[in-house]
N, C-alpha and C positions, 0 to 999 in steps of 0.2 A: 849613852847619849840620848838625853831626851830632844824628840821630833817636833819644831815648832810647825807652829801653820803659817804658810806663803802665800799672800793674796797676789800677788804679780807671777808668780811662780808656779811650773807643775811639775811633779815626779813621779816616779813608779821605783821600788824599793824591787831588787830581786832576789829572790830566795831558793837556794839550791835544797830539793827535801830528800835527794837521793844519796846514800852512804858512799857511793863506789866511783865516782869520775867527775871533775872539773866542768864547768858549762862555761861557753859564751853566748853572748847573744847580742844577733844582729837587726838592725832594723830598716826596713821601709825596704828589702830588700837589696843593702849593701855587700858589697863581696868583701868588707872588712868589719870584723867585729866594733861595735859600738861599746863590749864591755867586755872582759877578759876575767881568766882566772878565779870562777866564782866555784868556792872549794865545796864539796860534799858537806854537807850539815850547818852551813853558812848562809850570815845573809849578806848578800854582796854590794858594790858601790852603788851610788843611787844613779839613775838617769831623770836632767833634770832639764827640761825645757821652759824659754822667759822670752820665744817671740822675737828672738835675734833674727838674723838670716838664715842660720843654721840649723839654727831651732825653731821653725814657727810653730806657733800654737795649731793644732790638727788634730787628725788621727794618724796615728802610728801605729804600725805592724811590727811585733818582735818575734822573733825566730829564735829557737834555742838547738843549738850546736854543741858537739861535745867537744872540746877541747881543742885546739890543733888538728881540728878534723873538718877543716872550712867547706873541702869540697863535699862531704858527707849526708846523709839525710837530715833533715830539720825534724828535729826529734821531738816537738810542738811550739804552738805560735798561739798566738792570742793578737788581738787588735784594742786597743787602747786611744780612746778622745781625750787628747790632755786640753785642757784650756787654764785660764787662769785662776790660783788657786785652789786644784785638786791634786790629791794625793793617793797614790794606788800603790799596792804589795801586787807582786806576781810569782806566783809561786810555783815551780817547777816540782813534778810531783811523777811518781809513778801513778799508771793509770789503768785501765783496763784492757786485758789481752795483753800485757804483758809489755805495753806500752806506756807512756808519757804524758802529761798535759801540763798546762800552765796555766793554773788559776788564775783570776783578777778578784782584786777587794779592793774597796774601797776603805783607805782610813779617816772615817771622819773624827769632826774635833767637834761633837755639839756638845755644849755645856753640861755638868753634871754637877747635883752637890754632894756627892760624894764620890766613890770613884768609880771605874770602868772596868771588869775585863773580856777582852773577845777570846774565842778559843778559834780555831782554825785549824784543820787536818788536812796538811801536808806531808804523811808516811802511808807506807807501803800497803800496811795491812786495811782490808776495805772497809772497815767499821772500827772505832773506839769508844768506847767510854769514860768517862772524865768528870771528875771529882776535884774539888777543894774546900778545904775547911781551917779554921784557924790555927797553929802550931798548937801543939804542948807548950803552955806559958802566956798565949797571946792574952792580951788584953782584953779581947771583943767574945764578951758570951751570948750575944744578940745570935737566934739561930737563923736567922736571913743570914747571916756571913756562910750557911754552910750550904752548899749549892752544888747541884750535879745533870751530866746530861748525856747525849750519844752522838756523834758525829761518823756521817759516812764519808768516803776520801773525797776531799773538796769543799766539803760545807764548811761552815761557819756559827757562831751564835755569840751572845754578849750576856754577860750578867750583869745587872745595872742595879745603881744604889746599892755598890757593897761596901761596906763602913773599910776605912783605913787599915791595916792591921799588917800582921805576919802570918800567909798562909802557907799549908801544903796542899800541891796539887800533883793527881795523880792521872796518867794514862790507862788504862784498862781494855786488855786485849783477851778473851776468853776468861775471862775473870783472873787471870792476873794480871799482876801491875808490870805494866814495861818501861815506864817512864818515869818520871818523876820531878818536882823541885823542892826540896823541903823547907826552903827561905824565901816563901819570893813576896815581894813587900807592894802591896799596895798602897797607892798615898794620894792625899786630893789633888784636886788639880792636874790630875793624870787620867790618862785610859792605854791600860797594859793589855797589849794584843799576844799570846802567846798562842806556837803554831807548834804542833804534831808533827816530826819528820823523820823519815829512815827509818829503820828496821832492828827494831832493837833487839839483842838478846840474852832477855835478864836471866837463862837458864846456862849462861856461858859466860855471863858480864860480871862485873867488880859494879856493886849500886852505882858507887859514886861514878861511873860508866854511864847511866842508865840517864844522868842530868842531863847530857848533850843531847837527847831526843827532845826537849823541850826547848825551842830556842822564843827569846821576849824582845820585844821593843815596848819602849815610852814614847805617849802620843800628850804635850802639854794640850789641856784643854780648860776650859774657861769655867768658874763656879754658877751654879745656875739654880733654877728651883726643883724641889726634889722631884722624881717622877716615879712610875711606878716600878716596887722592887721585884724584879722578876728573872728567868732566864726566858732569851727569846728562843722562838721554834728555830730550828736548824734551817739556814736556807743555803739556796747554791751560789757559786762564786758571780759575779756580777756578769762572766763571760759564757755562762750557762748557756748550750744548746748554741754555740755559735756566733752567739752577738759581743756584737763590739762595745767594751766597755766602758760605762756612760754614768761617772758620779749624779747621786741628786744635790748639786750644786747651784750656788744661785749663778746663770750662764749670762755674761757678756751682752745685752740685747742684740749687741751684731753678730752674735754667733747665735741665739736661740733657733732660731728660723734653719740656720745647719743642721743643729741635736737635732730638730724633730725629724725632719727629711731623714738623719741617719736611722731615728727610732723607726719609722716607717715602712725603712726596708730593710730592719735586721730580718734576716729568716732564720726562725727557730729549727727548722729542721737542717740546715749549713754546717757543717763540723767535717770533722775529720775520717776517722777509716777502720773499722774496727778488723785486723790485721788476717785474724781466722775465716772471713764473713765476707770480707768486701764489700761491706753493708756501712753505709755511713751512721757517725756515733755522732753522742754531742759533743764532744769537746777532746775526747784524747785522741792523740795520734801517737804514732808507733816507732822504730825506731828503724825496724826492717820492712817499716810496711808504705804508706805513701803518705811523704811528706813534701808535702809542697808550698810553693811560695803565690798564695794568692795575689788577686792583685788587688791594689787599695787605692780608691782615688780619693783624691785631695779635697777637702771641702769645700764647696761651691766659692768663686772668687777665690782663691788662694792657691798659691802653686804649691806641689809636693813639697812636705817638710825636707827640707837641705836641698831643694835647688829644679829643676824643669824635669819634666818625668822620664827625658831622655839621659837628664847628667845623672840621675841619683838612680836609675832602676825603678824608678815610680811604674804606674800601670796608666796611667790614665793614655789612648790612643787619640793622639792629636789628630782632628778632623782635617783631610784635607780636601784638594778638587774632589769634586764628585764621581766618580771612575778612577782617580787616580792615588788615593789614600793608598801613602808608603805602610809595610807593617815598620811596628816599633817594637822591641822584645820586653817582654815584662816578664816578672821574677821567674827562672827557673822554677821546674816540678822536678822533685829528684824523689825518687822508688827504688825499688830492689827490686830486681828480679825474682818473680815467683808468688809475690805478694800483691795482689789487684787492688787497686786505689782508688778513689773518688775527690775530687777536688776542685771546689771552687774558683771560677773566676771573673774578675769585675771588667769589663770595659764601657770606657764613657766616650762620649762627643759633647763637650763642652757646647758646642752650638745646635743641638739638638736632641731627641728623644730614642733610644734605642727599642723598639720592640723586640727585636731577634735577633739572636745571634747563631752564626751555622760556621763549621768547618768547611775552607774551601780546598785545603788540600795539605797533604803533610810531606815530609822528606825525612827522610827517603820513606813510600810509600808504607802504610799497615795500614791492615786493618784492627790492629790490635789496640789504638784508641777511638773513643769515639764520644760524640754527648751522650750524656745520660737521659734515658727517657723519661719526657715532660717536666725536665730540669730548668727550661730556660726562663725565670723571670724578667720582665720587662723594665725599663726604668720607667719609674712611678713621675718622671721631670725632665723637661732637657736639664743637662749638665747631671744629672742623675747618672750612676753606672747602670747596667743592665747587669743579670748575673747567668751562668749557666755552668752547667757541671761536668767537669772532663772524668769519665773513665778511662783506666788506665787495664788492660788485662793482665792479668799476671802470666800471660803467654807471651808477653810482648821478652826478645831478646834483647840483653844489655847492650846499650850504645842510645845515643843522644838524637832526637826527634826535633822537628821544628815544626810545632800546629799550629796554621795560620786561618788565624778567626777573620771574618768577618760580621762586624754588627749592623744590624740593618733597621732604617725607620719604618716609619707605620706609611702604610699606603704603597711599599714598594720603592719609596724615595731610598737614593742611595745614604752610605752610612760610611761607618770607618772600618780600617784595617786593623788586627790584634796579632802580633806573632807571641806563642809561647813556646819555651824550649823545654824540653820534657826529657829527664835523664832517667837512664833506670841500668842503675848501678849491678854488679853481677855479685852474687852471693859469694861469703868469704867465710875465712875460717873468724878471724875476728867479728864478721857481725852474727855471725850464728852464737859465738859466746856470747856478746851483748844479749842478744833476744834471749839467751838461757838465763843472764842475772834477770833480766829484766821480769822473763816471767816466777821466776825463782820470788822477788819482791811482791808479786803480786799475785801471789797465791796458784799460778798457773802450775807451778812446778813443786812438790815439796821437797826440801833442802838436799834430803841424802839422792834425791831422783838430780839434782839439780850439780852434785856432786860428782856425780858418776858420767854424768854429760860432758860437763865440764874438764874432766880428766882426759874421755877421750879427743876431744879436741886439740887440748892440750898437747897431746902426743902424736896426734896428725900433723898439727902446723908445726910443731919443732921437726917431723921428720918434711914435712914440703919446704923449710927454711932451708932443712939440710941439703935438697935437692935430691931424696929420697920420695922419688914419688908414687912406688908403686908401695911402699908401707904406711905411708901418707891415706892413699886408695885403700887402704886396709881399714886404719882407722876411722877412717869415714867411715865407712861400713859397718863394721861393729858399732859406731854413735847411731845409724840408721835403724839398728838390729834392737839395740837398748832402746830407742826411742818408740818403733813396731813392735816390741816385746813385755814390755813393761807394763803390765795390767791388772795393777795391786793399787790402783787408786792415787799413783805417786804423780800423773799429771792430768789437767782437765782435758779431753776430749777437745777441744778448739787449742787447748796447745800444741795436743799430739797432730795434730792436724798441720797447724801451722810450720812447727818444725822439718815434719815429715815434708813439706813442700818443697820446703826451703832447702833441705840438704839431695835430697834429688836434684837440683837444680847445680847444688854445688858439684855432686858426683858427674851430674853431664859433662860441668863444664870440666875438671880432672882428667874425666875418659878424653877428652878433644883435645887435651897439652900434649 
């Protein structure tokens, strides 16, 4: 199906890049999925906003969930400005440390007189190269048809003014080819975006196996004057380093004056957790490590998309008396145990200017969260959010926190109430295998190290199903032993690390059944 353009209309296309589990994904902080069933190596239904009641034109926050696993970690999020007439791909992607992210792109439609293609790396392996040239037989012996380049996970680039034809194109991992499409037709009046995804393996695979690594859409676009024929430099997803995804579109004059304020106070250093580190990344989050549910306020005049911040889980802290500001609970943070997190959060006063924001107290007591030092940025506006950064320790014990924010103006004036609930889930035998595929995909783990992991797991949790748990207690051990022991280069150092955390923590809690 070719993709027309919608000037009343915005969407975002989602795209699953990972081989081995189902996604959904929820938004603006819902406790029910907005989209279901989006299968491995698929691109899933569109989500599509037109300024109903339901839908109003804003920014949106999506979350990606695995499958039937609602209460679970958000296993990456990205934020997205839909306004009228733009179009985004989001691509869920393995990421680094053995985690997750969700790219944003923009699909534009600017005119071309000839055609379009974007490339996009959405799979596992951290760099590709990528090649295409005309078939055996094609018609086009112009060598501008024959084009090539390098992609690290996440980037993007376009080849522009490439004559119509029948090409092949090829994925390139260590100098072999893992991917491939050997028909894929370009034609005017198009711009064909083809994306990079999952793990392919052409030393185990049937070729014609090898085609599903390359998945394409059609973008109709309009004929125009020729420009220059080239490939462009590789750049990063539009949600690079944390900011909220923002088409160059021509914007609504009543929304302009919003964009900028958002561009103003995206901060580039904002993102997610890098899982081994506890050290915040640009943009991937993890799946055992801290995911959490920022909070996102609604663009100036306009309430949270689907309904007031209290009906929909919005963030924004409605300002009240001056002393007397109720808190309101904005998105869950939900972590694992063992894994220290860092995470963003927004609160506004619609009637005023936030300078600071401080913790006044949590329940039940720890010290095990706290702000991050000289984290807290100011709102640049009234109605502006303010932002500041919760750390999370990976010493904090599993069970559910309530940190209640206070944001405060300038001069000591009072301010509003922010409560956030903060879960941190206890280490399991199923998420320890998750983090094994996960870094398995992402080079943390090599396949046969990843193998032998994964075995002993396997034979843990069938014997703790069984209610055998002192043989259960075993193979935990042994997975510990193989994980301590292994030191032939079969995992990276910040794997070994991570894992090793993570399964002490599981072993604690076994000795305490």
């Amino acid at each position: 199906m070719t993709v027309e353009k919608q000037d009343n209309t915005a969407h975002v296309w989602f795209l699953n890049g990972t081989d081995s589990f189902a996604i959904e994904i929820y938004a603006n902080g819902a406790t029910e999925p907005s989209m279901s069933d989006i299968n491995p190596l698929e691109v899933g239904p569109l989500f599509e906003v037109d300024d109903s009641d339901n839908r109003l034109f804003g920014t949106y926050r999506f979350e990606v969930r695995e499958k039937d696993d609602s209460s679970g970690p958000v296993l990456a999020e990205a934020s997205v400005e839909l306004v009228a007439g733009t179009s985004y791909a989001a691509n869920f992607h393995a990421g680094d440390g053995g985690g997750y992210q969700l790219s944003v792109y923009e699909n534009d439609f600017a005119p071309s007189a000839a055609t379009r293609l974007e490339l996009r790396h959405a799979g596992a392996a951290p760099r590709i190269d990528w090649r295409i040239q005309p078939k055996d037989g094609a018609a086009t012996s112009d060598s501008t048809a024959v084009r090539a380049g390098a992609l690290k996970r996440g980037q993007w680039q376009q080849c522009t003014e490439m004559p119509g034809d029948s090409y092949l194109l090829e994925a390139v991992v260590d100098g072999v080819v893992v991917a491939f499409l050997p028909d894929l037709q370009l034609e005017p009046e198009k711009k064909l975006v083809a994306t990079f995804v999952g793990t392919p393996q052409p030393a185990t695979m049937q070729s014609n196996e090898l085609r599903s690594y390359w998945l394409t859409q059609d973008f109709s676009v309009a004929t125009g004057p020729a420009g220059k024929v080239t490939v462009t430099p590789a750049k990063p997803p539009l949600n690079a380093a944390g900011k909220t995804a923002k088409a160059a579109v021509r914007t609504p004059p009543e929304q302009l004056a919003a964009a900028k304020a958002a561009d103003s106070r995206a901060d580039p250093a904002a993102g997610a957790v890098d899982p081994a580190t506890g050290l915040a990344t640009a943009s991937a989050t993890e799946p055992a490590a801290a995911e959490a549910s920022p909070a996102v306020c609604p663009l100036p005049d306009q309430p949270a998309p689907g309904g007031s911040a209290a009906s929909s889980g919005g963030v924004t802290a409605e300002a009240g008396p001056p002393d007397d500001a109720e808190p309101g609970d904005g998105p869950s943070i939900v972590t694992v145990e063992a894994s220290p997190a860092m995470r963003d959060i927004r609160v506004c006063d619609p009637k005023g200017r936030l300078s600071d924001i401080v913790i006044e107290r949590i329940e039940p007591a720890t010290k095990g969260i706290r702000i991050a030092k000289g984290s807290v940025r100011g709102a640049p506006a009234a109605g502006e959010p303010a932002v500041v950064t919760l750390a999370i320790s990976g010493e904090l014990a599993p069970g559910t926190y309530r940190v209640q924010l206070k944001g405060r103006k300038r001069h000591g004036r009072r301010g509003v109430a922010h409560t956030v609930p903060v879960t941190v889930l206890p280490v399991t035998v199923q998420r320890l295998s998750r983090r094994v595929a996960g870094l398995r995909a992402t080079g943390g783990l090599s396949t046969a190290a990843a193998e032998r992991l994964t075995a002993l797991l396997s034979e843990g949790g069938a014997h703790l199903s069984g209610g055998d748990l002192a043989e259960g207690q075993a193979a935990i051990d042994r997975f510990l032993a193989q994980i301590e022991n292994d030191r032939d280069g079969a995992m990276t150092p910040e794997a070994r690390a991570a894992l090793t955390r993570e399964t002490r923590a599981l072993k604690a809690s076994l000795n305490g059944a």
